[in-house]
C-alpha positions as CSV (number, residue, x, y, z in Angstrom):
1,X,7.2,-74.8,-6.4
2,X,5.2,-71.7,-7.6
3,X,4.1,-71.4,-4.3
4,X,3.4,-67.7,-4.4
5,X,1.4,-67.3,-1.2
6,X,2.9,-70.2,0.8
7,X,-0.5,-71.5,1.7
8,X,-0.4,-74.6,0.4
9,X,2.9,-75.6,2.1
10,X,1.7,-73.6,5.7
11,X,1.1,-76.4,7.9
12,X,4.3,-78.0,7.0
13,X,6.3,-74.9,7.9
14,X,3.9,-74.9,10.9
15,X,5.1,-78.0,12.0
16,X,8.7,-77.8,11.6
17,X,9.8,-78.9,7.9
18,X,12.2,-77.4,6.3
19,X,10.4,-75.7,3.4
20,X,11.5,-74.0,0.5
21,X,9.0,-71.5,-1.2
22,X,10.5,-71.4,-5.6
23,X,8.4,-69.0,-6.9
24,X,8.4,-66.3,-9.1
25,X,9.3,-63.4,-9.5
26,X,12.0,-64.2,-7.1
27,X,13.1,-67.2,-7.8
28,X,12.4,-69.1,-11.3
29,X,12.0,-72.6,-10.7
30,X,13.5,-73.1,-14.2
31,X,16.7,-72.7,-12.8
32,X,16.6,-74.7,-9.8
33,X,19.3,-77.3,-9.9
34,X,19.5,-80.7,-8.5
35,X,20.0,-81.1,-5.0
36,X,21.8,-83.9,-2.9
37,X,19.5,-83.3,-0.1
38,X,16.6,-85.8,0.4
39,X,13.3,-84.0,-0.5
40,X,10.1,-84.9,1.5
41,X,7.6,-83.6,-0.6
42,X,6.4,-81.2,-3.2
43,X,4.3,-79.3,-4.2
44,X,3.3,-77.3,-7.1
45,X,0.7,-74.5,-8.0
46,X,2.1,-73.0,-11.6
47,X,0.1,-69.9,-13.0
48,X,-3.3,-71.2,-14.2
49,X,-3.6,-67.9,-16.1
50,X,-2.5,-70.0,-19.4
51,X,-4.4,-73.1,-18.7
52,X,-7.7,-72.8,-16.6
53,X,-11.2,-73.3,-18.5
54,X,-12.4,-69.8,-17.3
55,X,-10.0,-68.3,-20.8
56,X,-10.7,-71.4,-22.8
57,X,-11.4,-68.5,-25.3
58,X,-7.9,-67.1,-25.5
59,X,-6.4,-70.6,-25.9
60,X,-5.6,-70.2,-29.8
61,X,-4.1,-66.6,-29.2
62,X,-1.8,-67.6,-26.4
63,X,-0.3,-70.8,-28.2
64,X,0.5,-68.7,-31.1
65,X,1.8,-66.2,-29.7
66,X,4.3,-68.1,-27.1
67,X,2.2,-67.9,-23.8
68,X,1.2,-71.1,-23.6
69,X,5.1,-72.0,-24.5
70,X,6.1,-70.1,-21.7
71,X,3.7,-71.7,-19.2
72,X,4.5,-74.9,-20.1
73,X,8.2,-74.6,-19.6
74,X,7.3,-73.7,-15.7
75,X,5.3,-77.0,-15.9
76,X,7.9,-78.8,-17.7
77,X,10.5,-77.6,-14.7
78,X,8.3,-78.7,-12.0
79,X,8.0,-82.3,-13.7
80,X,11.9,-82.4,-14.8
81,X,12.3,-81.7,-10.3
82,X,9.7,-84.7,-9.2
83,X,11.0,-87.0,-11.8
84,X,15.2,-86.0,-10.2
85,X,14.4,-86.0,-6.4
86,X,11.7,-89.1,-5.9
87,X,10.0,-87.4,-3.4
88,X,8.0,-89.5,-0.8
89,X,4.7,-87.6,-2.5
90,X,4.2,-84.8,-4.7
91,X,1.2,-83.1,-6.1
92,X,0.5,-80.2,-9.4
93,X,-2.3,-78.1,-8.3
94,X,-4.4,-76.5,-11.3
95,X,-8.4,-75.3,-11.7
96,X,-10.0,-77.1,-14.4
97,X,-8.8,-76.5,-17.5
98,X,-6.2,-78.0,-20.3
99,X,-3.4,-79.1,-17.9
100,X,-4.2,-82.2,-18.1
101,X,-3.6,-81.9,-22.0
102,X,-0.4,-82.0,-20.7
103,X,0.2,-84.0,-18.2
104,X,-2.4,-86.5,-18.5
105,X,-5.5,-87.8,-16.2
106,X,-6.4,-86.0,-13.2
107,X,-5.9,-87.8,-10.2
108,X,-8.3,-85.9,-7.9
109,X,-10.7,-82.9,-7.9
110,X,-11.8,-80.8,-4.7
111,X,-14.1,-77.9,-3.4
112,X,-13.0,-76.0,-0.7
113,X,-16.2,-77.1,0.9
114,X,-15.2,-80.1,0.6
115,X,-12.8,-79.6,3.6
116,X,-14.4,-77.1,5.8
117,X,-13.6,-74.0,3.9
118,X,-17.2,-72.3,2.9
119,X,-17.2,-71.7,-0.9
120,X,-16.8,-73.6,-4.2
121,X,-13.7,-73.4,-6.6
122,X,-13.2,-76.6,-8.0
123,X,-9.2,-77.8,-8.3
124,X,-7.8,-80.1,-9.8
125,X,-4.8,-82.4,-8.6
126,X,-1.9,-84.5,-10.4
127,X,0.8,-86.6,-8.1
128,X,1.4,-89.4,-6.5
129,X,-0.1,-88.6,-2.6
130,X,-2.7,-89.7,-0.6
131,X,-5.9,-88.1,-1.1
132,X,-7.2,-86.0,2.3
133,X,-10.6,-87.1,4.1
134,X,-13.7,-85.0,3.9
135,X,-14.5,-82.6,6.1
136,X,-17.5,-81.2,4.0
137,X,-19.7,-78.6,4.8
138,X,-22.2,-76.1,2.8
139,X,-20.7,-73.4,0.7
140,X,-21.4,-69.4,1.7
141,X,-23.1,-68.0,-1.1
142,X,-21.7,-64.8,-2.0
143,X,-23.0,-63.1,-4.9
144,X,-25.6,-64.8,-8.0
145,X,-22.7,-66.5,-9.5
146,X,-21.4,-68.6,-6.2
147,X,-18.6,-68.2,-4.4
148,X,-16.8,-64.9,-3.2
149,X,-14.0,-65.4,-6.2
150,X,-16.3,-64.8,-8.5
151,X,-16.4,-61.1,-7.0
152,X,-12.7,-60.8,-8.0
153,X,-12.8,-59.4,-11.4
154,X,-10.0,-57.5,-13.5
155,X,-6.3,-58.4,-13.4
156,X,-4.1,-57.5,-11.1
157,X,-1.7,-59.3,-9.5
158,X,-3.9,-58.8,-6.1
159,X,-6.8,-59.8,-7.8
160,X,-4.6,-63.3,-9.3
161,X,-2.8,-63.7,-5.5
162,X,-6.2,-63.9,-3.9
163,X,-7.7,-66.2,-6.5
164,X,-4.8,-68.2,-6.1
165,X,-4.4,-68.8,-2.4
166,X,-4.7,-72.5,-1.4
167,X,-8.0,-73.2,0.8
168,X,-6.4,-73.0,4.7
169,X,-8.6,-76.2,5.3
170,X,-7.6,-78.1,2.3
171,X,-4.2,-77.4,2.5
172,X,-4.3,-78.6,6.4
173,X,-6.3,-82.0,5.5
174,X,-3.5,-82.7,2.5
175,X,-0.9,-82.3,5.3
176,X,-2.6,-84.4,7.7
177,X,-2.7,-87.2,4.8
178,X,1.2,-86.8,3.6
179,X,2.9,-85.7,6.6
């Protein structure tokens, strides 16, 4: 769910799952509608623009002025479709930040590094899943502030895709654990 890319549920398509991409703008997970189908898994990467650390300073403006509302009923949907289907695991992706205002504790953080992908954008995770090995290795320096996301300024929705994407090499380790 709010899988923009797809690259979080890649190597589950690559190996033959049948997987279902709900995202915005084409599909708004809002409206999806219980299924009598068995779901495997799922998971879900909602919009961090209302909830990561890195616009802790627009907080206040956005929950008076219904953003943060808005955000949270695409978080409120992805619980209210875990809690209906009891997948075998599932997992809320989100950067550091107040999700877990909402949610609660975090149940695990990652670097890309951390699994073989060469820069640092710590993520956190929510769910009930088994947690991937290590594959560390050193994060590429990129610019004076660390990793090559922090060369991604402005706003675009480019900009936010690329920001976005799920490490290729995390995303393969998660599958490896909860396949």
């Amino acid at each position: 769910m709010c899988g923009g890319t797809g690259s979080s549920s890649a190597p589950y398509v690559k190996a033959g799952y049948d997987v279902r991409v709900i995202t915005l703008p084409d599909q708004d997970v809002r409206l999806f509608r219980y299924t009598d189908n068995p779901v495997y898994g799922i998971l879900a990467a909602m919009d961090c623009t209302h909830f990561a650390g890195s616009g802790a300073q627009y907080w206040a403006a956005k929950d008076q002025d219904g953003r943060t509302l808005e955000a949270l009923s695409i978080l409120d949907a992805c619980c209210r479709i875990i809690l209906t289907h009891k997948p075998k695991f599932w997992a809320i992706e989100n950067p550091i930040g107040r999700t877990k205002d909402f949610i609660g504790p975090v149940k695990f953080y990652f670097d890309p590094c951390d699994y073989g992908d060469a820069y640092t954008k710590r993520t956190c995770l929510w769910g009930d899943f088994n947690i991937p090995r290590w594959k560390p290795i050193r994060p590429e320096r990129a610019c004076p502030q660390g990793s090559w996301l922090q060369q991604l300024g402005g706003r675009s929705e480019k900009t936010k895709r690329l920001r976005s994407v799920t490490p290729p090499a995390f995303s393969k380790a998660f599958f490896e654990a909860n396949r």
